[in-house]
C-alpha positions as a printed NumPy array, in Angstrom:
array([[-39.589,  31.688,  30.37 ],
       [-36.096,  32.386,  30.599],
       [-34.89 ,  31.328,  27.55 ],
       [-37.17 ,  33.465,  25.349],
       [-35.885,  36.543,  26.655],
       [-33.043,  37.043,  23.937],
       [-35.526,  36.229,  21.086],
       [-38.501,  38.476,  21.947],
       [-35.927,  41.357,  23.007],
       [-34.847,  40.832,  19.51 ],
       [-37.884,  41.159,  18.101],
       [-38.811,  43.468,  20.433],
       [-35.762,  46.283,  19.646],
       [-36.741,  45.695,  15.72 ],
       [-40.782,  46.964,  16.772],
       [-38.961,  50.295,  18.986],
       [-36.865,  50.528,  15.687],
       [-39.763,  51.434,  13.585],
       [-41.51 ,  54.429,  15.508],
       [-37.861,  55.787,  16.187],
       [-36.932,  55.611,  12.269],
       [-40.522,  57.582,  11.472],
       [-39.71 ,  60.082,  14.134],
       [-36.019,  60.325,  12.855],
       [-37.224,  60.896,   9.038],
       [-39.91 ,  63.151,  10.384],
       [-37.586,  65.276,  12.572],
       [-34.029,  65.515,  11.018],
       [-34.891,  64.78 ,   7.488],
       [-32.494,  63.805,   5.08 ],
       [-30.04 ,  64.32 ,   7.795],
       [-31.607,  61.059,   9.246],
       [-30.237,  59.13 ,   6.412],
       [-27.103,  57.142,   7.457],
       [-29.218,  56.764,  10.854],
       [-31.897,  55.224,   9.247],
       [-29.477,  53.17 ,   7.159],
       [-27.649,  51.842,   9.84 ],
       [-31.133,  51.147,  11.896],
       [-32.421,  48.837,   9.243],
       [-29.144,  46.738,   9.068],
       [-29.788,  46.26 ,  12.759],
       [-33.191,  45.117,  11.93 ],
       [-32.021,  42.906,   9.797],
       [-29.672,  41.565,  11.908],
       [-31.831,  40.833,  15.075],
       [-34.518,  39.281,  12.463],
       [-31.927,  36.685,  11.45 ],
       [-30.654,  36.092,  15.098],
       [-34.159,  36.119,  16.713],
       [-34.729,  32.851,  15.104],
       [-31.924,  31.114,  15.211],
       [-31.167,  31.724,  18.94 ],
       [-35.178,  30.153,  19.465],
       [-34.334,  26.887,  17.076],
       [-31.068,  26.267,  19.23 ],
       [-32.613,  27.145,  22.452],
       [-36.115,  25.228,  21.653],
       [-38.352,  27.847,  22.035],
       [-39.455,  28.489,  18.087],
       [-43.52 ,  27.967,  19.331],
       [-46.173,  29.456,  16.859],
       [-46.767,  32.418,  19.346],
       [-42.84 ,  33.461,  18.806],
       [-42.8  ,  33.058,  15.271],
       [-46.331,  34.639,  14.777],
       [-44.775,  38.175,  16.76 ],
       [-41.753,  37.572,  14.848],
       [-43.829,  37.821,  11.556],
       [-46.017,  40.652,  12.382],
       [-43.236,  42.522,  13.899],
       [-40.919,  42.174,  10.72 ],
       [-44.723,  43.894,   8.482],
       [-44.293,  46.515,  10.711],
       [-40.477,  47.498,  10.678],
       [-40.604,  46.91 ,   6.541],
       [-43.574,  49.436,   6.614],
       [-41.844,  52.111,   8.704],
       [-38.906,  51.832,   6.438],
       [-41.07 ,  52.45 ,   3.507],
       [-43.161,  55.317,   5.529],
       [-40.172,  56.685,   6.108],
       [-38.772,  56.711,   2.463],
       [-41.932,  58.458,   1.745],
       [-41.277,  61.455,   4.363],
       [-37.924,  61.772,   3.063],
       [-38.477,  61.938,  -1.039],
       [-42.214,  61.627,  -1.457],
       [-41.624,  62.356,  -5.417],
       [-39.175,  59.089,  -5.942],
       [-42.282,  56.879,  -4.247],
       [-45.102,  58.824,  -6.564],
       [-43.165,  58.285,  -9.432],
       [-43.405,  53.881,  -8.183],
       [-46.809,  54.268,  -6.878],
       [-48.455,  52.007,  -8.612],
       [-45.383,  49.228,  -8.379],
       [-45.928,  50.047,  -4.45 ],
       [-49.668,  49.751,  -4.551],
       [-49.138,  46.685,  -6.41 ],
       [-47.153,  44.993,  -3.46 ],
       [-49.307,  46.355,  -0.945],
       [-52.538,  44.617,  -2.578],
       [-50.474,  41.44 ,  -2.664],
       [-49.618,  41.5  ,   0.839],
       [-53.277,  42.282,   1.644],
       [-54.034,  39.086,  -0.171],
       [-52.23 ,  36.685,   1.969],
       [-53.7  ,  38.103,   5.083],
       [-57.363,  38.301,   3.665],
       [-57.075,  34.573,   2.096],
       [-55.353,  33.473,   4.961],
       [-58.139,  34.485,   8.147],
       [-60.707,  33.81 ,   5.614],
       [-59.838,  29.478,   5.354],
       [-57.539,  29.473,   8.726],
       [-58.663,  32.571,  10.736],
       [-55.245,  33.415,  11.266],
       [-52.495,  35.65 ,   9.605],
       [-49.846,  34.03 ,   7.851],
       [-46.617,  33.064,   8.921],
       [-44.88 ,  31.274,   6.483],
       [-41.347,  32.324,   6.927],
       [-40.993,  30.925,   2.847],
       [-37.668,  30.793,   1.158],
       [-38.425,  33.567,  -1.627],
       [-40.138,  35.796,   1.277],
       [-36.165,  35.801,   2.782],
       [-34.835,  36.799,  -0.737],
       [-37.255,  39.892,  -1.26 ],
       [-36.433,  40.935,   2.367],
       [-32.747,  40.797,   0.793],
       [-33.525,  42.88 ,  -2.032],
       [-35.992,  45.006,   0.013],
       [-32.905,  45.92 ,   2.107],
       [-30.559,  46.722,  -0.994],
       [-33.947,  48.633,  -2.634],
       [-34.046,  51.134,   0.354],
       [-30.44 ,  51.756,   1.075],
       [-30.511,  52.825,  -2.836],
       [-33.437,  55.242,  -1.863],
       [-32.353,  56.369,   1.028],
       [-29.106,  56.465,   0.958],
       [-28.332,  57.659,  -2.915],
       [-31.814,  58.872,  -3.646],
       [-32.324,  56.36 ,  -6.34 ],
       [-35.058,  53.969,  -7.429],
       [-33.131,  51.932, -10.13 ],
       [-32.836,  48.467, -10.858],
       [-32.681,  47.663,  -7.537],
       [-36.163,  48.983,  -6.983],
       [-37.516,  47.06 ,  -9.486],
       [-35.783,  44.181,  -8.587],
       [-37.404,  44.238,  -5.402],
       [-40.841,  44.601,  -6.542],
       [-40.491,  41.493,  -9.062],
       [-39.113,  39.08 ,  -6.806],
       [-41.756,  40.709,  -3.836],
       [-44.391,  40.027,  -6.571],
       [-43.797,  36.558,  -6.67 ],
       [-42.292,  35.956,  -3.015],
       [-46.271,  37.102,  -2.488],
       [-47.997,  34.729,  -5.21 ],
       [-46.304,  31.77 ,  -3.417],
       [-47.582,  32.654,  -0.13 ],
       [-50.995,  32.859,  -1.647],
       [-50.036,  29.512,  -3.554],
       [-48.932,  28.008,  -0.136],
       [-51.897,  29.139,   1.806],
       [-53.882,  28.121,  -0.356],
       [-52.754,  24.222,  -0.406],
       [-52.012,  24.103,   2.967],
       [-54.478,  21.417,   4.731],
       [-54.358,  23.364,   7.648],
       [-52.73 ,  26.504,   8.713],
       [-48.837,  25.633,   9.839],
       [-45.844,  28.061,  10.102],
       [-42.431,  28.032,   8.867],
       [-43.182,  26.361,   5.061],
       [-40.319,  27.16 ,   3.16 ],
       [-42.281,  26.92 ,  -0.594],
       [-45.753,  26.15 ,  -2.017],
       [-43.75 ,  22.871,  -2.749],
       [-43.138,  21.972,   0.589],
       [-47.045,  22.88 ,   1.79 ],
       [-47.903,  20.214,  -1.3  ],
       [-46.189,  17.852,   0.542],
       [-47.615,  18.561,   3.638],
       [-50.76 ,  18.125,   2.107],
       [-49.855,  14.585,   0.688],
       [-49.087,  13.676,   4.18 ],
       [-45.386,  13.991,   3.693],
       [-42.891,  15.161,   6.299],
       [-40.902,  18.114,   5.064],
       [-37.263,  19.311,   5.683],
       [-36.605,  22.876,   6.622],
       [-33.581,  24.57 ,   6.398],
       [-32.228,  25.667,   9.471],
       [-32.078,  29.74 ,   8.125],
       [-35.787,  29.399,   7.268],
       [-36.297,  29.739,  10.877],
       [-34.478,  33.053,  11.363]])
C-alpha cells in the first residue's frame, strides 16, 4: 500500500486543484489569473508523473488508472468553469464549439457503460495531444483573453481525440485500459499483443 502513496497524492492534489481554481476565479477574479495559470501547469505536471512513478513502481492497476482518468474530467472541467467565471462573453461567443466537445465526451461515457458498464479509460495517444493543446487553449484565454487559433486548434484535434475513443470503444472485445489508438484496440481484438509506449501511461 505503500508504494501508491506518491501516485494517488498526485492525483489527489490535481482533484483539491480544481475546487481551489473555481473558488480563486470566483473570489479574486481576473486577479486569479497567473494563479490559475500556474495551478494548471501543476496539474499537468502531477498528471504526467502520477503515471509514470505507478509503471516504475508496479502499481498501474485499473483502479489507479480509472481515478487517474476521472480525476483528470474533473480538473479539465474546473479549468473550463473557471474560464467561464472569468470572461463568460469569450466562451458564448465558442458555445457551440464547446457544446460540441461536451456531447462528444458524453458519447464515450454513454457508449462505453452501455457495452462494458464502465467509463472509459483509454489513456489514447491523440487524447494526450488535445490535453496539450487544451493547456496552450486556456493559458491563451486566461492569460491574454484570447480565443484564437489556439482555441480552435484545441477543439479540432479534441473532436477527433473523441471520435477515436468512440472508435476504440467500440472495437474493443472487452473493456481494457491504457489503448493508445483505435489501431491498437483492432489488434487487441485480432488477438494480438500490443506495445504501449511508456508516456501513454502517464
Amino acid at each position: 500500500m505503500k508504494t501508491l502513496n506518491i501516485p494517488v497524492s498526485l492525483i489527489l492534489f490535481r482533484f483539491i486543484l480544481s475546487p481551489i481554481i473555481i473558488l480563486l476565479a470566483i473570489l479574486l477574479k481576473e486577479k486569479s489569473n497567473l494563479i490559475i495559470i500556474t495551478l494548471m501547469y501543476l496539474g499537468l505536471v502531477s498528471d504526467i508523473l502520477d503515471g509514470i512513478i505507478a509503471r516504475k513502481q508496479g502499481v498501474s492497476t485499473e483502479k489507479l488508472r480509472r481515478l487517474d482518468s476521472q480525476t483528470d474530467m474533473i480538473f479539465w472541467l474546473s479549468i473550463g468553469f473557471s474560464s467561464y467565471i472569468l470572461y463568460p462573453e469569450l466562451i458564448r461567443d465558442n458555445s457551440y464549439a464547446i457544446w460540441a466537445i461536451l456531447v462528444m465526451e458524453a458519447m464515450c461515457y454513454v457508449i462505453s457503460f452501455l457495452k462494458f458498464g464502465k467509463e472509459t479509460c483509454t489513456h489514447a495517444f491523440l487524447s494526450k495531444i488535445w490535453g496539450l493543446t487544451l493547456l496552450i487553449a486556456f493559458t491563451s484565454l486566461i492569460g491574454f483573453q484570447q480565443a484564437g487559433f489556439p482555441f480552435y486548434l484545441a477543439i479540432v484535434i479534441g473532436l477527433i481525440a473523441h471520435i477515436d475513443v468512440i472508435l476504440i470503444i467500440l472495437i474493443l472485445p472487452k473493456w481494457t485500459h491504457d489503448i493508445p489508438s483505435s489501431y491498437h484496440a483492432y489488434l487487441l481484438r485480432k488477438g494480438k499483443k500490443i506495445t504501449k509506449h511508456k508516456l501513454l501511461n502517464s
